[in-house]
N, C-alpha and C positions, 0 to 999 in steps of 0.2 A: 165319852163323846169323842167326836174326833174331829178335828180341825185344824187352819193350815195357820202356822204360829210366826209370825218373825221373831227372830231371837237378835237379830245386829241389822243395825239398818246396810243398804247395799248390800245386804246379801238377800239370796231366794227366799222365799215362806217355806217352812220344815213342814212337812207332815206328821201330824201329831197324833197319838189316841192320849187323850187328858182324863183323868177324876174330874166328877164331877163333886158342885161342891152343895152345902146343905143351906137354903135359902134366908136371908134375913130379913127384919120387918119392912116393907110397901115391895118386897122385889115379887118379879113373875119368874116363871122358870118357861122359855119358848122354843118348841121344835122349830128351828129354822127351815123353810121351806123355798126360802129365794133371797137372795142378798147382791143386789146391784154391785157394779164397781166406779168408784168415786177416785175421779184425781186426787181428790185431799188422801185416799190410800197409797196411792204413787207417791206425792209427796212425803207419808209418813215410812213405806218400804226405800225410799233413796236418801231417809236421814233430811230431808231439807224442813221439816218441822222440829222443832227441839224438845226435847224431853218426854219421848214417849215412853209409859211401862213400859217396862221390857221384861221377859217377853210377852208379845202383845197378838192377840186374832182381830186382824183388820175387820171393816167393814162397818158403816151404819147406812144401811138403805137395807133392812130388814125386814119381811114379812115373813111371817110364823104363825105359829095355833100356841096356845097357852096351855101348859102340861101342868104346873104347878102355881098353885099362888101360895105367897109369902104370909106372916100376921100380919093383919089390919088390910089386905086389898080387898075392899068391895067393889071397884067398879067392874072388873069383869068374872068373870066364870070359865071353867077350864074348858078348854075347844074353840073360845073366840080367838078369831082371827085379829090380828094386829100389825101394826107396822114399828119398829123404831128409828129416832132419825138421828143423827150428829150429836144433839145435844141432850146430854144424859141424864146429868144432874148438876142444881144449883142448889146454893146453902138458903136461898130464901127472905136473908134476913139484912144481909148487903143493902148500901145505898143503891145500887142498879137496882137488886129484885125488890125491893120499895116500890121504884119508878114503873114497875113494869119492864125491864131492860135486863131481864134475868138473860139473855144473850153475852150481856158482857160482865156477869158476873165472875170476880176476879179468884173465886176459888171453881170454879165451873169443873165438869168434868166432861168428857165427850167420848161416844162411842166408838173405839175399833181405835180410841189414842190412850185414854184411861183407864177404858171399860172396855173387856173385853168386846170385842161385835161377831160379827155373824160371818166370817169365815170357817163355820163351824157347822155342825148338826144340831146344835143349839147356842144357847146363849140365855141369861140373863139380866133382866133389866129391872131399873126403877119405876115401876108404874103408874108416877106422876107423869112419865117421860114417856109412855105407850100410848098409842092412838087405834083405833079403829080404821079398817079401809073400807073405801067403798065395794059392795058388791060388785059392782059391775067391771071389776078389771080379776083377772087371774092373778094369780101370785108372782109370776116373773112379770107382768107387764105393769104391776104396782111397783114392784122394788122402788126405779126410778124413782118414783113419787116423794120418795122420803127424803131424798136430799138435792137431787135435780131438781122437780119440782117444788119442793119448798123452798130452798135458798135461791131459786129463780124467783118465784112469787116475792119475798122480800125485795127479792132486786129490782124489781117491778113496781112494787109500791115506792118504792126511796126515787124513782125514775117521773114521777109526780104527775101521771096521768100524760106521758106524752102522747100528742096524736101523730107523731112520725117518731119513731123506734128505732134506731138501730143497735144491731147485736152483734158482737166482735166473737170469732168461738163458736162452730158452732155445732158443737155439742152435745153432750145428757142434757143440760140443761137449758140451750137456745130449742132446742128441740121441741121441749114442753113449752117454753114463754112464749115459742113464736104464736103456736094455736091459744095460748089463753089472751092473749093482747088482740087477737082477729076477732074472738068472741066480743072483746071489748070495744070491738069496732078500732083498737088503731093500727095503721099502716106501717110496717116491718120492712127495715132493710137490712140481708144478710153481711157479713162481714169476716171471711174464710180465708187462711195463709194462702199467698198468691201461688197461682198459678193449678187450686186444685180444682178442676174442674165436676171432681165428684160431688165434692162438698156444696160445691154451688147447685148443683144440680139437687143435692137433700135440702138445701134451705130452700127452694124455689119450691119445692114438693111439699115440705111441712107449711109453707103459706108466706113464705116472705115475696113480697112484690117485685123486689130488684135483692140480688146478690151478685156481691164484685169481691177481688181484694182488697183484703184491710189497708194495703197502701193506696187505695183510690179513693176519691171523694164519692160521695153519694149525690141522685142526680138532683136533690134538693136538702138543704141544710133542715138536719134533725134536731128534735126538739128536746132528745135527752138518746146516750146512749147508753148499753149495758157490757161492760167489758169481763167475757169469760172466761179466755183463756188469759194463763199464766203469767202474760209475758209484757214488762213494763212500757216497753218502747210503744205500744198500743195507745197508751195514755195522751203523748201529743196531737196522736193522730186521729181521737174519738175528739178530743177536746177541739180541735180543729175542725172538725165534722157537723159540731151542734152551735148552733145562731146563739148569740146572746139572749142569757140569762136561763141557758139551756144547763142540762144537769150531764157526767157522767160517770157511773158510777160501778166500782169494782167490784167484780163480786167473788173474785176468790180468795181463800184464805192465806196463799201465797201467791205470790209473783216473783218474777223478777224486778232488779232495778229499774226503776222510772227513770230515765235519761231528763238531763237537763231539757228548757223548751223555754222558747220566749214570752214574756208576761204577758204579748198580745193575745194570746188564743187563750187564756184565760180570766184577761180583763174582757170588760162588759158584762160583766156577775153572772157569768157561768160558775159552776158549781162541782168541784171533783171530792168525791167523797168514796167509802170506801163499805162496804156489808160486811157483819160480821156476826157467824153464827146463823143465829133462830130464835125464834119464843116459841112458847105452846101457843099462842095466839096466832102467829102464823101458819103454826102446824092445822090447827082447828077450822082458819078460815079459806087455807088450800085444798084440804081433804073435803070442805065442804061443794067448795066450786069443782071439784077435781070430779067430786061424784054428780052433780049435776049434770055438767059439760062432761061427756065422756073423750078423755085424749088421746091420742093411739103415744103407744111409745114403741119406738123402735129400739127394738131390744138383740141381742146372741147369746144364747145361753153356753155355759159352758161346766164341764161338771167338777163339783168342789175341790177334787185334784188336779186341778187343771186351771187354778187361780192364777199359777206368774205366768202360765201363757194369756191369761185373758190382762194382765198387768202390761205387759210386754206390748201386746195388740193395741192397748190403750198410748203407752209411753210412745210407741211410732205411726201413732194415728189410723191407727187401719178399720176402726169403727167408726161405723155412722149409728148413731144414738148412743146406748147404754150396753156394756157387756153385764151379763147376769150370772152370778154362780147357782146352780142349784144342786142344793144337796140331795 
């Protein structure tokens, strides 16, 4: 197989040709045929997540065809299509995965940080941890789906049915929640580092009503906001943005430092909470509405040698949606 491997964080992805290895019980064996790229990648090639295997093939926003099953997978059959997302495997048996909260299970493992992912021509997975896609999207325009779209859709739920939305980021992943909250009937306002006018111009097109900079107030006080990009100092200024007893809530798996901010814009039981991860229950009831509602994703494909340029693209913002590798 061949695939592009970090071996040290802050440095490039190596081009690799790897052994392949012999499969163990519930794993799939998947020709990788499209693999999104995730800032929690970026994060994990600049070293700002700690303790990745090393070395490691980034990537979970995977969709493939299933070449091999392991002992014991009945649910699918070789040639279906599948997606895998972030979260790879859980031990099951944790007080989380009891609750249903196998997201924060403390032995968890996670794609493209533990487990190898899909900067590859294949990859490996746990088949508890594989999903089906919908027909109706092709292989690069799903990728997204897997971790944009679902760690949006949680961000979404924990945002507790607001009818005025706003999204800070706007991203793989504002990109998809702007269109599933319209579906939902509620009203979206964009939230883009000052001064880019491009980006305003992609949230006003995927269906946000009003897009300004994140340093402006919104033209009516929101009722939860969703904060997606990286960057702490966002947090006074979402929380400032949403009316008492309003929610906002983060959703990526890093950030920067949250700056100090005065008790008032968080008194009046406003609510600052933070996403983390996924479940299969998320995955299950995203895929579902995904395939219903059909969402466009704005995508760039770029070919699997050509991953830290589409890194790099990503790290000085020069896409709008999602870059895609395809092998």
């Amino acid at each position: 197989m061949r695939a592009m491997q970090s071996q040290h964080p802050h440095e490039p992805l190596h081009d690799r040709d790897l052994a392949t290895r012999p499969l163990a019980a519930a794993e799939v064996r998947i020709a990788v045929s499209a693999c999104a790229v995730c800032r929690t990648d970026l994060h994990i090639v600049d070293g700002e997540l700690a303790d990745p295997k090393l070395p490691i093939i980034p990537g979970h926003e995977i969709i493939g065809r299933i070449t091999e099953l392991g002992p014991g997978v009945e649910r699918f059959k070789i040639g279906d299509r599948v997606g895998v997302p972030w979260l790879g495997w859980t031990c099951g048996v944790c007080e989380f995965c009891a609750r249903g909260e196998e997201n924060l299970c403390p032995y968890a493992k996670f794609t493209g940080y533990q487990i190898d992912g899909g900067y590859a021509t294949e990859t490996i997975a746990d088949a508890r941890f594989v999903f089906r896609v919908p027909d109706s999207y092709s292989d690069e325009s799903a990728a997204p789906l897997m971790c944009a779209g679902l760690i949006g859709w949680r961000c979404l739920k924990m945002a507790d049915h607001a009818d005025k939305l706003g999204l800070y980021g706007f991203g793989a992943a504002a990109h998809l929640i702007v269109q599933v909250a319209k579906v939902r009937g509620q009203r979206v306002f964009g939230f883009v580092t000052p001064g880019d006018v491009k980006a305003k111009e992609f949230a006003m097109a995927m269906g946000a009503e009003w897009a300004g900079d994140s340093t402006e107030k919104p033209p009516e006080s929101l009722d939860a906001a969703i904060i997606f990009a990286p960057v702490g100092a966002l947090v006074p200024l979402a929380l400032a943005a949403v009316r008492p007893g309003g929610t906002v809530v983060c959703g990526g798996i890093h950030m920067s430092d949250v700056p100090s901010f005065p008790y008032e814009i968080l008194w009046g039981e406003r609510v600052l909470r933070s996403v983390a991860n996924l479940t299969r229950k998320d995955a299950e009831e995203f895929l579902a509405f995904a395939g219903a509602h059909r969402l466009h994703t704005q995508t760039t494909a770029y070919a699997l040698g050509d991953a830290n340029r589409a890194l790099d693209d990503l790290r000085e913002g020069c896409l709008s949606g999602a870059a895609v590798l395809v092998p």
